[in-house]
MDAnalysis code that builds the backbone (N, CA, C; Angstrom):
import MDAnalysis as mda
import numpy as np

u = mda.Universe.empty(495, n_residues=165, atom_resindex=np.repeat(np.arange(165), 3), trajectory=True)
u.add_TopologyAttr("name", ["N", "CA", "C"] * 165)
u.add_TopologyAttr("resid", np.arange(1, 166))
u.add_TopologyAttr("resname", ["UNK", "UNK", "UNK", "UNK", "UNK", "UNK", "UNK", "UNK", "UNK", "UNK", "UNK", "UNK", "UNK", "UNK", "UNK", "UNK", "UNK", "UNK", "UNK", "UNK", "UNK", "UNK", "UNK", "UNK", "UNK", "UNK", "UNK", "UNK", "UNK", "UNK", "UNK", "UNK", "UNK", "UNK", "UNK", "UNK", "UNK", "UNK", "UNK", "UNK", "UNK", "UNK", "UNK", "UNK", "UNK", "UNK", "UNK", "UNK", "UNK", "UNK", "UNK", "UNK", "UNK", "UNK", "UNK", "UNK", "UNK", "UNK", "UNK", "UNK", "UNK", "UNK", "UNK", "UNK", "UNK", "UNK", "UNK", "UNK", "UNK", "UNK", "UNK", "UNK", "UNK", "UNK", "UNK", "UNK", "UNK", "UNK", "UNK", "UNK", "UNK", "UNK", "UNK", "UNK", "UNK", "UNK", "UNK", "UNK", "UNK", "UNK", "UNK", "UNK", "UNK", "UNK", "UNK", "UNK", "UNK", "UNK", "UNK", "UNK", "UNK", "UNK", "UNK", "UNK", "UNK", "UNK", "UNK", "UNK", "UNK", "UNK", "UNK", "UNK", "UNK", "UNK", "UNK", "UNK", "UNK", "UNK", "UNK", "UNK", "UNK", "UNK", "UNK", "UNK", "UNK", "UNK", "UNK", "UNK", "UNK", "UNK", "UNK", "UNK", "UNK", "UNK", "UNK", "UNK", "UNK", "UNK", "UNK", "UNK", "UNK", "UNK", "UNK", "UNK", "UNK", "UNK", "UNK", "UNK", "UNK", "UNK", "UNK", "UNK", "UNK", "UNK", "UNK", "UNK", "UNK", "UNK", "UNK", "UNK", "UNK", "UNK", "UNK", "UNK", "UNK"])
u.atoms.positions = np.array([
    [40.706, 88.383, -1.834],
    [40.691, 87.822, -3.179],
    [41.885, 88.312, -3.982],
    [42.227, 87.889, -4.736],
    [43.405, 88.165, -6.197],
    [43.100, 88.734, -6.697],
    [44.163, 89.266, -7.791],
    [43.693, 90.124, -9.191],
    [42.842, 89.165, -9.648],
    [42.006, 89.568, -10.857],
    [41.483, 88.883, -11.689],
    [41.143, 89.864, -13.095],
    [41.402, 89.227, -14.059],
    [41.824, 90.025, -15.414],
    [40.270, 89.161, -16.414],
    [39.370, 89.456, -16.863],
    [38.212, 89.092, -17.363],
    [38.598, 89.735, -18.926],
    [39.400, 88.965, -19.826],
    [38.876, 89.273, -21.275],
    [38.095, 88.500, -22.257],
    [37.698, 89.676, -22.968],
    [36.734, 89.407, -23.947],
    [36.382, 89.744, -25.267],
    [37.030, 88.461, -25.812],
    [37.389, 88.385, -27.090],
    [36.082, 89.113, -28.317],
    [36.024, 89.300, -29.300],
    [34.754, 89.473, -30.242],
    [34.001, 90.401, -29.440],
    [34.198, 91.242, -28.686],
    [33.152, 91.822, -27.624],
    [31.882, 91.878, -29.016],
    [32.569, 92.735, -30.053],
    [31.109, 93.018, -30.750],
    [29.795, 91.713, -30.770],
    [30.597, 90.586, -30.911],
    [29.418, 89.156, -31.007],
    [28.500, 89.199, -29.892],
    [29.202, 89.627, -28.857],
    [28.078, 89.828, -27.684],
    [27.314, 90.965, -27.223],
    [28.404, 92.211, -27.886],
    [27.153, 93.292, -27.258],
    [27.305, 94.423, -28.756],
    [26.530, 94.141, -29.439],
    [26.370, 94.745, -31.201],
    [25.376, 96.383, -30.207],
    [25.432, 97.460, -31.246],
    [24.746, 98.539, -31.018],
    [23.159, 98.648, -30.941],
    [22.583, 99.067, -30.107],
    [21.393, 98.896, -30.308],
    [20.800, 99.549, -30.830],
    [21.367, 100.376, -31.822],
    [20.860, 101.393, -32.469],
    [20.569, 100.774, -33.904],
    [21.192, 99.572, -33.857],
    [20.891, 98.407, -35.049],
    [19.654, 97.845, -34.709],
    [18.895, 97.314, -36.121],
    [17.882, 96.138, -35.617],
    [19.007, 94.857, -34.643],
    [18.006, 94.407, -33.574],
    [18.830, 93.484, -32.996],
    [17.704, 92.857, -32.018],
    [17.978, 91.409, -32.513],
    [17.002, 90.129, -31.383],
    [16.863, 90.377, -30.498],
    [15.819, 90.323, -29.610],
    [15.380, 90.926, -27.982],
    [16.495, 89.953, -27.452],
    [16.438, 88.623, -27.981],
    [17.410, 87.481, -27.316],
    [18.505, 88.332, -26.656],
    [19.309, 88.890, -28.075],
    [20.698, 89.691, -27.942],
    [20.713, 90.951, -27.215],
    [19.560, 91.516, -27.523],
    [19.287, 92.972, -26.642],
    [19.268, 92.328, -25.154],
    [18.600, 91.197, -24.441],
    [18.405, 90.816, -22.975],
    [19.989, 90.680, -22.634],
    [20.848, 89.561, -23.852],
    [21.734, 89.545, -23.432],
    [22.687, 91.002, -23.067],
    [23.193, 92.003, -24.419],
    [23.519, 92.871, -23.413],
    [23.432, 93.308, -21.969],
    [22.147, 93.749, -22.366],
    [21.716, 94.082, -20.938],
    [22.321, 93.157, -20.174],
    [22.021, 92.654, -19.762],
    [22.898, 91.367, -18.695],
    [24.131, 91.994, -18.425],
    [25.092, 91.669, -19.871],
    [26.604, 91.788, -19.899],
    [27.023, 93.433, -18.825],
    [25.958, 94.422, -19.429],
    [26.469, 95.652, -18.866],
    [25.824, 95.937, -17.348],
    [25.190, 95.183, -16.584],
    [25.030, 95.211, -15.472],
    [25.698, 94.046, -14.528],
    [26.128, 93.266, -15.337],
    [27.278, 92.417, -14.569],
    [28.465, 93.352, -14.450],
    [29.123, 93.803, -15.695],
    [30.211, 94.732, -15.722],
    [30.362, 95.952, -14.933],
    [29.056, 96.405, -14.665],
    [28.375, 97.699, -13.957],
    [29.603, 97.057, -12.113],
    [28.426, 95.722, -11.876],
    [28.752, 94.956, -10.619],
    [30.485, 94.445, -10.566],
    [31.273, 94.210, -11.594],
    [32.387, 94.101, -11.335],
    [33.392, 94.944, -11.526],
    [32.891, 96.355, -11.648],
    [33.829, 97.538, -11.468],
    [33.519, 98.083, -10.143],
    [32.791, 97.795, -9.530],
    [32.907, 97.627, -7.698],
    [33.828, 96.883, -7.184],
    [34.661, 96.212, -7.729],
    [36.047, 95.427, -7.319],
    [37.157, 95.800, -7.921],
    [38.373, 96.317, -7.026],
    [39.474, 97.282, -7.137],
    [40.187, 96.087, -7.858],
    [39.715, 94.938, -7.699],
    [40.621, 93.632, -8.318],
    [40.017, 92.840, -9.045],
    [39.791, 93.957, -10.060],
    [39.510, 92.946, -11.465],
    [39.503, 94.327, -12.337],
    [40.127, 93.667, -13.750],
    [40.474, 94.552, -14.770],
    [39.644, 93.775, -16.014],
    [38.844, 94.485, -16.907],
    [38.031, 93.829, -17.783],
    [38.474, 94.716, -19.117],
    [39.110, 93.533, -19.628],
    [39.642, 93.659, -21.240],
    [38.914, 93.214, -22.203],
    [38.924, 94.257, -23.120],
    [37.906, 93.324, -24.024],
    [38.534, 93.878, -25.845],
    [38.415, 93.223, -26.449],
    [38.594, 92.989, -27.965],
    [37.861, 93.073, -28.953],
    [37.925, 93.630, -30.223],
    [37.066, 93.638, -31.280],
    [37.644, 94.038, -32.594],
    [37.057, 93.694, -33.796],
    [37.819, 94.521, -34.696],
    [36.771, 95.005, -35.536],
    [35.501, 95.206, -35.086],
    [34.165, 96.171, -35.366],
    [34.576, 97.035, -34.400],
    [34.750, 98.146, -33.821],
    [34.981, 99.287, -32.840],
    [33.254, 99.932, -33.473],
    [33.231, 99.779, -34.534],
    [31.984, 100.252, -34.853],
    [30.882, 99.915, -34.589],
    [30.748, 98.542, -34.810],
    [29.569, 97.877, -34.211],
    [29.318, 98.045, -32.845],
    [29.913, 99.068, -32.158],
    [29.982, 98.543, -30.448],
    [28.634, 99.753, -29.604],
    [28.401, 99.077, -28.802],
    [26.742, 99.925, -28.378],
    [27.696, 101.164, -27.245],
    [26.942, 102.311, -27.392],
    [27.203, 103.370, -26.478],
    [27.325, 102.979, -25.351],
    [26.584, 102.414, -24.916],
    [27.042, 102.598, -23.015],
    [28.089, 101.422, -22.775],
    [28.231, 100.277, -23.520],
    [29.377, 99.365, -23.352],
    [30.390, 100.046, -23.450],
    [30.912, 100.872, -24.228],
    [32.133, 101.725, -24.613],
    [32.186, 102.565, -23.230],
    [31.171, 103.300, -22.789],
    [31.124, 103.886, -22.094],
    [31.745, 103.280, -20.377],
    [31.509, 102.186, -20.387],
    [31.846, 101.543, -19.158],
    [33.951, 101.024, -19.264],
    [34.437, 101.586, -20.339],
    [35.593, 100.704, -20.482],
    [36.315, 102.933, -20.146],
    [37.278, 102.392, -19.300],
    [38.455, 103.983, -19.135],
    [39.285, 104.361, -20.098],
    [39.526, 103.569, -20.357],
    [40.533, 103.613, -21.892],
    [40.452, 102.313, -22.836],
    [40.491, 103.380, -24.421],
    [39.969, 102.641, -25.478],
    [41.311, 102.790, -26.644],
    [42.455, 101.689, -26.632],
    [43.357, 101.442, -27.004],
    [42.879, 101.522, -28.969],
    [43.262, 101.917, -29.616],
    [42.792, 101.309, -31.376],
    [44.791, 100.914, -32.135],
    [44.437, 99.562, -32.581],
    [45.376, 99.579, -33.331],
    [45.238, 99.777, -34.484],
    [45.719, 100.415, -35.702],
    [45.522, 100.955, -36.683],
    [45.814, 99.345, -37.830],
    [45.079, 99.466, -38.963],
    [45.794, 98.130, -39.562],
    [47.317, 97.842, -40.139],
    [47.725, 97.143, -40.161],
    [49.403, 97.199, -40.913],
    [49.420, 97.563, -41.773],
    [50.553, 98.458, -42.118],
    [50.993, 99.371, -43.383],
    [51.611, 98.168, -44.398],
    [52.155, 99.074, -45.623],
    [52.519, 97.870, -46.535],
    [53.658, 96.970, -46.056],
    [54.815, 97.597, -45.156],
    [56.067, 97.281, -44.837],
    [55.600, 95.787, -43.997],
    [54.999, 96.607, -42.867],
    [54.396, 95.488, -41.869],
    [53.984, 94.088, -42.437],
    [52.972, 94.192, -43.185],
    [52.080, 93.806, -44.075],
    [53.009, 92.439, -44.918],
    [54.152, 92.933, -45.166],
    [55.679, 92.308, -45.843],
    [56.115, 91.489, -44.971],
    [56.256, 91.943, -43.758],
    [56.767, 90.908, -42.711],
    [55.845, 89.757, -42.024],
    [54.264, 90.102, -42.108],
    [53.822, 88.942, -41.600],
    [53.715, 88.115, -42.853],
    [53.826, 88.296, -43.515],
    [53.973, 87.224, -44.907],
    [54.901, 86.396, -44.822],
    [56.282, 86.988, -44.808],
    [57.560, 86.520, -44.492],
    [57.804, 86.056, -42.909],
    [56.696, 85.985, -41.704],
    [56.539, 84.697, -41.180],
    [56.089, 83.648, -41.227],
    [54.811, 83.539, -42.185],
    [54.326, 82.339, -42.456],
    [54.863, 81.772, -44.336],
    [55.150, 82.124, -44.876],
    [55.802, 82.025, -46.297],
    [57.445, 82.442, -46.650],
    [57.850, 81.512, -45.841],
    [59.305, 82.005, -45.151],
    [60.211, 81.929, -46.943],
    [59.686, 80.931, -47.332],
    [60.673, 80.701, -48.500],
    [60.046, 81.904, -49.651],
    [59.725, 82.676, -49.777],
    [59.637, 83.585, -50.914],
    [60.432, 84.489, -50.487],
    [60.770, 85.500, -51.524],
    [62.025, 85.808, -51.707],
    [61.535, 87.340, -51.371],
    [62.415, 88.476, -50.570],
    [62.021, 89.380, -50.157],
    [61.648, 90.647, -50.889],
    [61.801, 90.427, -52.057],
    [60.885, 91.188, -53.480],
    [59.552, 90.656, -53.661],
    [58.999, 89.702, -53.491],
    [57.485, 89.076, -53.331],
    [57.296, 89.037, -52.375],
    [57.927, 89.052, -51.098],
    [57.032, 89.682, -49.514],
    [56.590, 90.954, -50.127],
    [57.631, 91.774, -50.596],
    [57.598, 92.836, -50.506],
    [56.230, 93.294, -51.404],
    [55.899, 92.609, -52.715],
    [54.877, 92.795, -53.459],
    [53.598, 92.397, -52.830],
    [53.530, 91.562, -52.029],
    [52.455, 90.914, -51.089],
    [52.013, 91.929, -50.485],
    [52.884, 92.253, -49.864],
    [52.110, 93.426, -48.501],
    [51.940, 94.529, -49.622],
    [52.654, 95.346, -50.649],
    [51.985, 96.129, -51.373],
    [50.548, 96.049, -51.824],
    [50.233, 94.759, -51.927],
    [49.273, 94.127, -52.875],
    [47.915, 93.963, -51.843],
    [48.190, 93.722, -50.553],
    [47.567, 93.327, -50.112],
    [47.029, 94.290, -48.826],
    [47.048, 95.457, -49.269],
    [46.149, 96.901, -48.781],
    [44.694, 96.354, -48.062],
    [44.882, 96.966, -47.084],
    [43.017, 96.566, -45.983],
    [43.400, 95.366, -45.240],
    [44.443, 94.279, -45.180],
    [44.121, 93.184, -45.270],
    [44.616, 93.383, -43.744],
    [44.336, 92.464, -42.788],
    [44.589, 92.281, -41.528],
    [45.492, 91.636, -41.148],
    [46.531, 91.230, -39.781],
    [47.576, 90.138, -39.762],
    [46.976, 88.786, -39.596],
    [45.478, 88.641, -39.189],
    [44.639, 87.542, -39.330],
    [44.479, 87.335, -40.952],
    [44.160, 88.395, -41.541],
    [43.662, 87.893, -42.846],
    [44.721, 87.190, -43.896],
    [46.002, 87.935, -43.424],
    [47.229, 87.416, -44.374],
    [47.476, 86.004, -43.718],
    [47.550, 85.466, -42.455],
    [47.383, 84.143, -41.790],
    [46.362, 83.675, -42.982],
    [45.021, 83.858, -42.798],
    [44.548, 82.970, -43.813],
    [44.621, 82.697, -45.286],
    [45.071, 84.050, -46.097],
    [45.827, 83.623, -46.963],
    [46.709, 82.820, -47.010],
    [47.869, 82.898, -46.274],
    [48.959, 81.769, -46.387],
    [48.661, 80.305, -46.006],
    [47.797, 80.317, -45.451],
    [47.156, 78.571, -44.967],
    [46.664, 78.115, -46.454],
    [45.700, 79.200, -47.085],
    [44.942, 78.770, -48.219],
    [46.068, 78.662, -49.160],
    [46.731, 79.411, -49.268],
    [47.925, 78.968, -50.966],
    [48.512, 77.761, -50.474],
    [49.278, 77.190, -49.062],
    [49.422, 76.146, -48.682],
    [48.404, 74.821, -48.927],
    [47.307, 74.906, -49.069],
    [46.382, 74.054, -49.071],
    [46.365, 73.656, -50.550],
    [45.770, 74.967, -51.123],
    [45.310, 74.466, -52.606],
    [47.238, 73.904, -53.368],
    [48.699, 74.618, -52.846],
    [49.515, 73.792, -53.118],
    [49.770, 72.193, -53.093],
    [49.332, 71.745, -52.261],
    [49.472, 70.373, -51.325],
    [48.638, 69.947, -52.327],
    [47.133, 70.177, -52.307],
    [46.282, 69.637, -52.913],
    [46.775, 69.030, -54.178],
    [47.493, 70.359, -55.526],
    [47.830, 70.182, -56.411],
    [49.210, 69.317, -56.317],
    [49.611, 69.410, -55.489],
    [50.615, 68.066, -55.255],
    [50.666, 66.950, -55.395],
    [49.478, 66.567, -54.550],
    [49.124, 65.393, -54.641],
    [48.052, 65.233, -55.947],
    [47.723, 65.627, -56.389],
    [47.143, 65.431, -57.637],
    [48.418, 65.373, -59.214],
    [48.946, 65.962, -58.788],
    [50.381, 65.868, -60.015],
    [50.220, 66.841, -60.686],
    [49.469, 67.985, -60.537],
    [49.580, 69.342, -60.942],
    [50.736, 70.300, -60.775],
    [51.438, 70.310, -59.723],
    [52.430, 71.177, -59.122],
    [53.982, 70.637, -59.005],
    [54.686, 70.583, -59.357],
    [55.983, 70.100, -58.986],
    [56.945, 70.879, -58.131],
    [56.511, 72.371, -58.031],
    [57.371, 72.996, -57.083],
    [57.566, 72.077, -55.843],
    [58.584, 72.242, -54.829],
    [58.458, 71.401, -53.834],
    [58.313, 72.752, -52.978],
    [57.924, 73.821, -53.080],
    [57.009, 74.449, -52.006],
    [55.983, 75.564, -52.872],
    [54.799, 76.007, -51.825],
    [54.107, 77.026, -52.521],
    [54.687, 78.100, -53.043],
    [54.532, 78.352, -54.597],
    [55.234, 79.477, -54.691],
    [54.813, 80.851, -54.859],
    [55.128, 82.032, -55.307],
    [54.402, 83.306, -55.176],
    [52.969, 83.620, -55.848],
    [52.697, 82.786, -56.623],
    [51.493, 82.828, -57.629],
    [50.013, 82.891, -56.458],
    [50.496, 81.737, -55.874],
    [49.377, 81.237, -54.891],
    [48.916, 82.018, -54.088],
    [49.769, 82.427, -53.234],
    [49.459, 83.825, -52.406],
    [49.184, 85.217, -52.803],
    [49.912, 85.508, -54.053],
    [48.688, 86.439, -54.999],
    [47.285, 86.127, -55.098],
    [47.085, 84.735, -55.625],
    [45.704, 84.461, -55.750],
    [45.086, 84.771, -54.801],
    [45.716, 83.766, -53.719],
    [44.830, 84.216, -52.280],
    [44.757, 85.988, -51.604],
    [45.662, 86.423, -51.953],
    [45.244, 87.934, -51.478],
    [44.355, 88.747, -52.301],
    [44.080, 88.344, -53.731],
    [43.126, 88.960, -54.613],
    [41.652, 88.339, -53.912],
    [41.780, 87.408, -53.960],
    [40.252, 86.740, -53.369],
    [40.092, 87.249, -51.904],
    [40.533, 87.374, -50.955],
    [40.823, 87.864, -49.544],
    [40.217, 89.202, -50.430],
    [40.816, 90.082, -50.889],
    [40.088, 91.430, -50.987],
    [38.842, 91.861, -51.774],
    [38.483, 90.925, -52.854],
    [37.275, 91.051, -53.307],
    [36.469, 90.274, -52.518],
    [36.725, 89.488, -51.743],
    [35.617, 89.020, -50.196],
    [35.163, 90.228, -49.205],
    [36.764, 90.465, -48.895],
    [36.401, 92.132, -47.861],
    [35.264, 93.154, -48.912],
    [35.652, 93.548, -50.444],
    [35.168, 95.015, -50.737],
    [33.533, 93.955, -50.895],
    [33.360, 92.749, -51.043],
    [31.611, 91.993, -51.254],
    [31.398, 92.286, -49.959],
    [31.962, 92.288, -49.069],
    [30.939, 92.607, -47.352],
    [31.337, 93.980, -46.894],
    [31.895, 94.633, -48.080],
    [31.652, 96.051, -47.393],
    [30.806, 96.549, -48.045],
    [30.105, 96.507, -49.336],
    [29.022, 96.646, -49.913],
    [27.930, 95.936, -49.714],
    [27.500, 94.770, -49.105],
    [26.601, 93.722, -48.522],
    [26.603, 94.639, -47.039],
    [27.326, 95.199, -46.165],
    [27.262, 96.215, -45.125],
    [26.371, 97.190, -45.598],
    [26.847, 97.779, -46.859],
    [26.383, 99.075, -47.058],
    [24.739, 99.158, -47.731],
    [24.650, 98.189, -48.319],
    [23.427, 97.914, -48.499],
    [22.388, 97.218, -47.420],
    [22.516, 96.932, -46.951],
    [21.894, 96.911, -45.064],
    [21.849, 97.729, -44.650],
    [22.814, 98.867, -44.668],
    [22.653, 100.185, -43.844],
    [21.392, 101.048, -44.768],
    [21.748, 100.762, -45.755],
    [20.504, 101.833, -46.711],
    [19.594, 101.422, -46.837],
    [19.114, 100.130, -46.163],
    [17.345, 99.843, -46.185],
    [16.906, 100.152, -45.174],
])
């Protein structure tokens, strides 16, 4: 047989801690997942990758079955500046630069969805005759990174209040 490379994206969606309340459904499923995994680390040819960006949510013995546990840390402000300034190419490198300041916690997924959303609600107002810029300009993506972070700090307190009942 060949290599074979098995990744797995969201691992947390499939195998959450069981030290949480959690559906027998989801509890059977683990189980499953970690005795299949058990059965395919008996093969010198296959490597099982897996992904998450809960590291927390993740159940003891799943962790336990992986040799090494890679963490990328989130992007700093600099970083943070540059994925802006791939998807919002036309702002000017003093408002990248305020973006990624501004936009502390935020992920290189999360700044992706910011920049889709100031794109959107731009267009929108475009076509409505609200906007005359002929591209999104820095306002928008402020907006969207203020809302992006009072979403994150509402589900880190909606977390935290779950944990304390």
């Amino acid at each position: 047989l060949g290599r074979n490379v098995l990744f797995l994206d969201e691992i947390d969606a499939l195998a959450g801690s069981r030290d949480r309340e959690m559906h027998e459904a989801s509890r059977r499923s683990l189980s499953v997942l970690l005795r299949r995994m058990d059965g395919l680390e008996a093969g010198a040819n296959t490597a099982i990758i897996a992904a998450t960006n809960r590291p927390q949510d993740l159940d003891a013995a799943l962790l336990s079955r992986f040799d090494v546990r890679v963490a990328f840390p989130p992007p700093d402000a600099a970083a943070r500046a540059l994925i802006f300034g791939r998807y919002a190419r036309q702002l000017e490198p003093a408002a990248l630069a305020a973006l990624g300041e501004a936009s502390e916690g935020l992920s290189g997924r999360d700044i992706l969805d910011v920049c889709k959303s100031a794109e959107r609600r731009w267009a929108a107002a475009l076509v409505r005759g609200e906007e005359t810029s002929p591209l999104p300009p820095h306002r928008l993506y402020d907006d969207g990174v203020a809302r992006r972070r009072s979403e994150a700090i509402g589900a880190i307190a909606g977390e935290a209040e779950g944990a304390g009942s």
